[in-house]
C-alpha positions as CSV (number, residue, x, y, z in Angstrom):
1,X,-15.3,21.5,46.3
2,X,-15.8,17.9,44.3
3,X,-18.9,20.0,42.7
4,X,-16.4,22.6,41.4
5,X,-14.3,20.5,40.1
6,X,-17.0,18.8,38.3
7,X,-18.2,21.4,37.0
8,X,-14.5,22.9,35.9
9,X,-14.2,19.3,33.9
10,X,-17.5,19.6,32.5
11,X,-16.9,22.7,31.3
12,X,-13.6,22.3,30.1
13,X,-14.9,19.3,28.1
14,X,-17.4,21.7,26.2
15,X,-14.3,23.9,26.0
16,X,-13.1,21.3,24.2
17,X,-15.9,20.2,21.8
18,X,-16.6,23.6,21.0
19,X,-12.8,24.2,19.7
20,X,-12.7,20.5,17.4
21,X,-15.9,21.8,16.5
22,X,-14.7,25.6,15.2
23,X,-12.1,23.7,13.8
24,X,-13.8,21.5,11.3
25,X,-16.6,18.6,11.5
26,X,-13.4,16.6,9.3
27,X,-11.5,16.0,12.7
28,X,-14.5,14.9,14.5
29,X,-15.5,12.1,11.8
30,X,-12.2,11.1,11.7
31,X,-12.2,10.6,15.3
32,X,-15.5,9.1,15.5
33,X,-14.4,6.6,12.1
34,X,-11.1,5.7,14.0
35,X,-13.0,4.6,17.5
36,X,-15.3,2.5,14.9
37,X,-12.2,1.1,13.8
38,X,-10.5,0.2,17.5
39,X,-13.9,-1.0,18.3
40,X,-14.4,-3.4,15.8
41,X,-10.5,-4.3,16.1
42,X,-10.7,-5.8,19.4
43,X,-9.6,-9.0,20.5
44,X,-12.0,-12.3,21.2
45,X,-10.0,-12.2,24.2
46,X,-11.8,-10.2,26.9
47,X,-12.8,-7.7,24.6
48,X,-9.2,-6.2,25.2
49,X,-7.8,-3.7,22.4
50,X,-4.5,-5.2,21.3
51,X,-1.3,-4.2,22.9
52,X,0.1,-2.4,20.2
53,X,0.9,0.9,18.3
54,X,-1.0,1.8,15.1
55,X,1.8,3.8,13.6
56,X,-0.2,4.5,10.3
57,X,-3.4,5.5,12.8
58,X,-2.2,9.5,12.4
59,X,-2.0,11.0,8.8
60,X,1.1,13.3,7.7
61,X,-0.4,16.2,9.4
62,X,-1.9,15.2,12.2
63,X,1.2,12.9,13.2
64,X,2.8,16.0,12.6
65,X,0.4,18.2,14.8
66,X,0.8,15.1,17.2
67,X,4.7,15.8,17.6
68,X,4.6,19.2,18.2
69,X,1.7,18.9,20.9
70,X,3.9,16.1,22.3
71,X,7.0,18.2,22.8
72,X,5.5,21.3,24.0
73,X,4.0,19.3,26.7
74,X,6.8,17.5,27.7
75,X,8.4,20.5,28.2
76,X,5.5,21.8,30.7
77,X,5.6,18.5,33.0
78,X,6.2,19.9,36.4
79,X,5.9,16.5,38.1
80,X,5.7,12.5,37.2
81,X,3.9,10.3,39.6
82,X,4.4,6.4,39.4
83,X,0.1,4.6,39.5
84,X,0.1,1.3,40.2
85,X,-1.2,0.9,36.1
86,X,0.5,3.7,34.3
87,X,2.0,7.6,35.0
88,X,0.1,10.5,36.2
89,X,1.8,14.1,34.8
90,X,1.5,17.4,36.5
91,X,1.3,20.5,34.0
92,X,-0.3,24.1,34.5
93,X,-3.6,24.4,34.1
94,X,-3.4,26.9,31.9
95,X,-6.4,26.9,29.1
96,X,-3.9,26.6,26.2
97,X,-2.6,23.7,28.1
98,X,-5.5,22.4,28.4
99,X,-6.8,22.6,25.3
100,X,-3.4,21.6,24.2
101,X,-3.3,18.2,26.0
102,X,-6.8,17.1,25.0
103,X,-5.9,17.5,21.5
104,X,-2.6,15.3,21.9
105,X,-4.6,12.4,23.9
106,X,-7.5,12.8,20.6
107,X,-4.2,11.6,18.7
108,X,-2.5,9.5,20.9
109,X,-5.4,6.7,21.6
110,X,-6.1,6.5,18.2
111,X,-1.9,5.1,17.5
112,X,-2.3,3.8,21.2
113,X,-5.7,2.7,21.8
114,X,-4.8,0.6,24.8
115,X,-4.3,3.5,26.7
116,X,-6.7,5.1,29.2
117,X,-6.6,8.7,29.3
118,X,-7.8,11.1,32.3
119,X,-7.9,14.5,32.9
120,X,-8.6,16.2,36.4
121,X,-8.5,20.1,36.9
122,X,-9.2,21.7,39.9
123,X,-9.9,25.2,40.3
124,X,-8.2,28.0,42.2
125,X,-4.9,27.9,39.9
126,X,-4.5,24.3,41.0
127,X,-2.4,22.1,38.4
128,X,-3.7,20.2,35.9
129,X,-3.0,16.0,36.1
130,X,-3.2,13.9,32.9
131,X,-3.3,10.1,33.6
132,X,-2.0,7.4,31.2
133,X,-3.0,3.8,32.8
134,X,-4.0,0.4,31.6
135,X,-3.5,-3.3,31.3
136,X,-0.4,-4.8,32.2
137,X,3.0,-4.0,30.5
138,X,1.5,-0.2,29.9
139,X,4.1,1.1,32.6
140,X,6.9,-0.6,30.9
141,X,5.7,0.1,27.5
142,X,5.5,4.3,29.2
143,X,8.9,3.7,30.5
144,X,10.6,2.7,27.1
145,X,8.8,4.9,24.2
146,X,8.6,7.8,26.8
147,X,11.8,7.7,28.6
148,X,10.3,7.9,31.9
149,X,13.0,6.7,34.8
150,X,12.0,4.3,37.2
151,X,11.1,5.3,41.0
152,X,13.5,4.0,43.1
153,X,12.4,2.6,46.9
């Protein structure tokens, strides 16, 4: 079963590539110049990306590509889990939603490079989980800009 869902990741990775790809060699420099960027940005301090938002990271149309992504899949979440380090979020595995949220998170860490992004899909119509963590203050940070409530014990 762990094979499988390898493989589904591996595959839907490819998926992935081969749509930024169809879509223009532009988004995938841009990408690759903006990791430059956050590389070369980092702190002396433990090699630790600063804890911060690079609001003009996104241009016009991308932040505004960004948005829409963003609210489509907040309106798919089927379930939040608190992680000790950040939020996991449950949406269908559908391929369009799949698609959809690796394209936000090729966005997202490049205004919020602190964040570490992961993506596990399961076959046999199991859900799809997207996994914001990092350092600390990332939960609160998630709780604030995203509106996510607090677990109560």
């Amino acid at each position: 079963m762990r094979e499988r869902k390898l493989l589904f990741v591996i595959v839907a990775v490819g998926l992935v590539a081969a749509v930024f790809q169809v879509n223009g060699a532009a988004v995938a420099q841009q990408v690759s110049g903006e990791q430059k960027k956050a590389q070369s940005s980092k702190t002396d301090m433990g090699n630790e990306t600063p804890f911060m938002c690079r609001l003009g990271a996104l241009d016009r149309a991308q932040r505004e590509r960004y948005e829409a992504l963003g609210k489509q899949l907040r309106a798919s979440i089927e379930e939040v889990k608190e992680l000790p380090n950040g939020y996991a979020f449950r949406l269908p595995a559908a391929s369009s939603t799949i698609l959809s949220v690796a394209e936000w998170v090729t966005f997202e860490r490049l205004c919020c490079p602190f964040f570490t992004f992961a993506l596990e899909i399961e076959g046999d119509g199991s859900p799809l989980w997207l996994r914001m963590t990092g350092r600390e203050g990332v939960k609160e940070f998630m709780r604030s800009e995203l509106g996510i409530q607090k677990a109560s014990n």
